[in-house]
N, C-alpha and C positions, 0 to 999 in steps of 0.2 A: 504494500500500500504506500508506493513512492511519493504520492500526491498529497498523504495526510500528512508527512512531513513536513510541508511545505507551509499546509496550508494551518497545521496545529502549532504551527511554530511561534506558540503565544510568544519595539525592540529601539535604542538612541545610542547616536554615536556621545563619545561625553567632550567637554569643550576644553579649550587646550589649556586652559588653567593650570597650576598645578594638582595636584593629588596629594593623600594622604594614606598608606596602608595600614590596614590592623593585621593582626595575627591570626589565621584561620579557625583557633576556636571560639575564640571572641566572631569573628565573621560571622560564622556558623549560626552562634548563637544568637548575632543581632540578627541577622536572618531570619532566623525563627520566630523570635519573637516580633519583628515584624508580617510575620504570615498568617501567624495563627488567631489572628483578628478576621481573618478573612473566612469567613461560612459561606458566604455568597458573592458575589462579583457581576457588573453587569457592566459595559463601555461600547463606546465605538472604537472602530482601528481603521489605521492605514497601514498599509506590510508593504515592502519594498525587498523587491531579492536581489541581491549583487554577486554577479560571476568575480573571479578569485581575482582579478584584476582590479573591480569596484564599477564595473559595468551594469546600469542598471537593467537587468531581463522581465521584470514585471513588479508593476503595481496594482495593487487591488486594496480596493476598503469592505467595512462591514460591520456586524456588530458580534459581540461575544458576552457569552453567558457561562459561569462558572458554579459549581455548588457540590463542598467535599459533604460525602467524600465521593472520590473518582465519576463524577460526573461535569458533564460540559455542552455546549451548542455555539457552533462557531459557521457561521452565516456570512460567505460573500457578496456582496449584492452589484460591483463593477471591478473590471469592467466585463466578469460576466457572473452568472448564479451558481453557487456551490455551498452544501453543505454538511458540515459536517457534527454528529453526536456520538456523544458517550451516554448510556444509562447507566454506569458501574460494573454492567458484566458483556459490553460489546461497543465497537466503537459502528457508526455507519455513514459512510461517505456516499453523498447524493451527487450526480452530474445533473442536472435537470434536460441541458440540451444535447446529452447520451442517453438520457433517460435510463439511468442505470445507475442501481448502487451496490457499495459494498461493503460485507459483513465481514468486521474480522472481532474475534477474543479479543477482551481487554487482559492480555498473557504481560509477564516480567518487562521484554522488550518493549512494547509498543507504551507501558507507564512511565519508559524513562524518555519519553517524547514534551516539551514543552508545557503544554497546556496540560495534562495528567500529572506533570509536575507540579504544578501549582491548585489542581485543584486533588492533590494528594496529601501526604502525611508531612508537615514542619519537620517535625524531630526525622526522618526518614534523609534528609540534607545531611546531616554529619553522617551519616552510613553511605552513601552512595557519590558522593561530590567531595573535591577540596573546594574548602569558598574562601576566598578570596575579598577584600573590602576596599572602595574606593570614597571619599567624601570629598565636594567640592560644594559648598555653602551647604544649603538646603539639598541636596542632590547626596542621596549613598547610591552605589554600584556596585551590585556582587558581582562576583567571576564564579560560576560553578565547573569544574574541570571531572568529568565522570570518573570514576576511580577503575571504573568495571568498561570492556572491551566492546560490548554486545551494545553499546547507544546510538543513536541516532545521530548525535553531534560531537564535535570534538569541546567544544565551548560553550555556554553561556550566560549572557548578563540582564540583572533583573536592575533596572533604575525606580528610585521611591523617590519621592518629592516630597519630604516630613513625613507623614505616615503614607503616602497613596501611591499605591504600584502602577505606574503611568508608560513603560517602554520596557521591551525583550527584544534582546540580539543573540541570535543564533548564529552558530559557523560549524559548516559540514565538515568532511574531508578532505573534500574540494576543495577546500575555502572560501565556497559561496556563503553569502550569509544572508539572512532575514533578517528585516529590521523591523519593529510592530511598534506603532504608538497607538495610546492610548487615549482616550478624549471621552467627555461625559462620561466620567466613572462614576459610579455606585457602589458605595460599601455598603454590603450586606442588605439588598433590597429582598424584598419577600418575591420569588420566585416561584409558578407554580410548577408543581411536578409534570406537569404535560409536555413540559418544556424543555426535558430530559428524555422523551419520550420520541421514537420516528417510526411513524407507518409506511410502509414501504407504500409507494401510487401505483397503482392499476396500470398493469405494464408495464413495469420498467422490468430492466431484465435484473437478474440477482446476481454478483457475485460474492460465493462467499469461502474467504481463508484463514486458513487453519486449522 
């Protein structure tokens, strides 16, 4: 499911200011404790993917919905329709102009994927990632570096703005990366369960892995 990488990949470059490092269990822990406020998440995004050079290959906007545990709805709306859900026990990637979707397990692999990361376990960051801490005013920036071989990404960075997790940057093996900002955020809005929920439409075709 090469596409839900792409498109789950809950991103800002930071400004050339200087920087200040902590020490990765402090990281860790500011991490955390900035996550675990977060029950529910709702924004708009803009994503931008850059080939390894910083070529930009596509932009798309949309909106995202988050709600731990292991649940998610990440909605592309331009510059075409795509969607994609988690219920907690399957992810399903809609084409609408394939008219085709597809079902895979939410298995190990596919929860070390962005958005599963965040809408997963805080304390689960010091098991699986070294983290890493940037501050430049109001702006922290984690670095997560997977510890385990089997990830998606070789890197990524969560930026907060005082408490409010506002951009994710991913980078492949490639070194392409994803950048996602975030706009009209919502901490912890009442979301209904339907909302974690996808029926598949009359027709489309199925595929399903794993």
């Amino acid at each position: 499911m090469k596409r839900i990488k792409t498109l789950v990949a809950l991103t800002i470059v930071l400004l050339l200011a200087p920087l200040s490092a902590s020490a990765d269990s402090q990281a860790a822990s500011r991490l955390a404790q900035l996550l675990k406020p977060i029950k529910n998440y709702e924004a708009s995004f803009e994503q931008f993917i850059l080939d390894g050079s910083g070529n930009r290959l596509q932009r798309t906007q949309g909106k995202m919905w988050l709600s731990r545990p292991g649940r998610f709805r990440w909605e592309v709306n331009a510059p075409y329709r795509q969607t994609v859900v988690s219920d907690g026990d399957k992810i399903y990637l809609y084409d609408p102009d394939l008219e085709q979707v597809s079902i895979q397990p939410l298995d190990t692999r596919v929860t070390h994927t962005p958005a599963l990361l965040l809408s997963g376990s805080a304390d689960a960051l010091t098991e699986n990632y070294q983290v890493t801490r940037a501050q430049q005013g109001a702006a922290e920036t984690f670095t997560l570096i997977p510890t385990t071989p089997d990830t998606l990404f070789e890197s990524l960075k969560l930026t907060f703005h005082g408490e409010t997790f506002d951009a994710l940057q991913m980078t492949d093996s490639t070194g392409q990366q994803t950048k996602i900002s975030f706009d009209d955020v919502k901490l912890n809005p009442s979301l209904e369960e339907s909302r974690f929920e996808f029926e598949i439409p009359e027709g489309a075709d199925v595929i399903r892995e794993g």
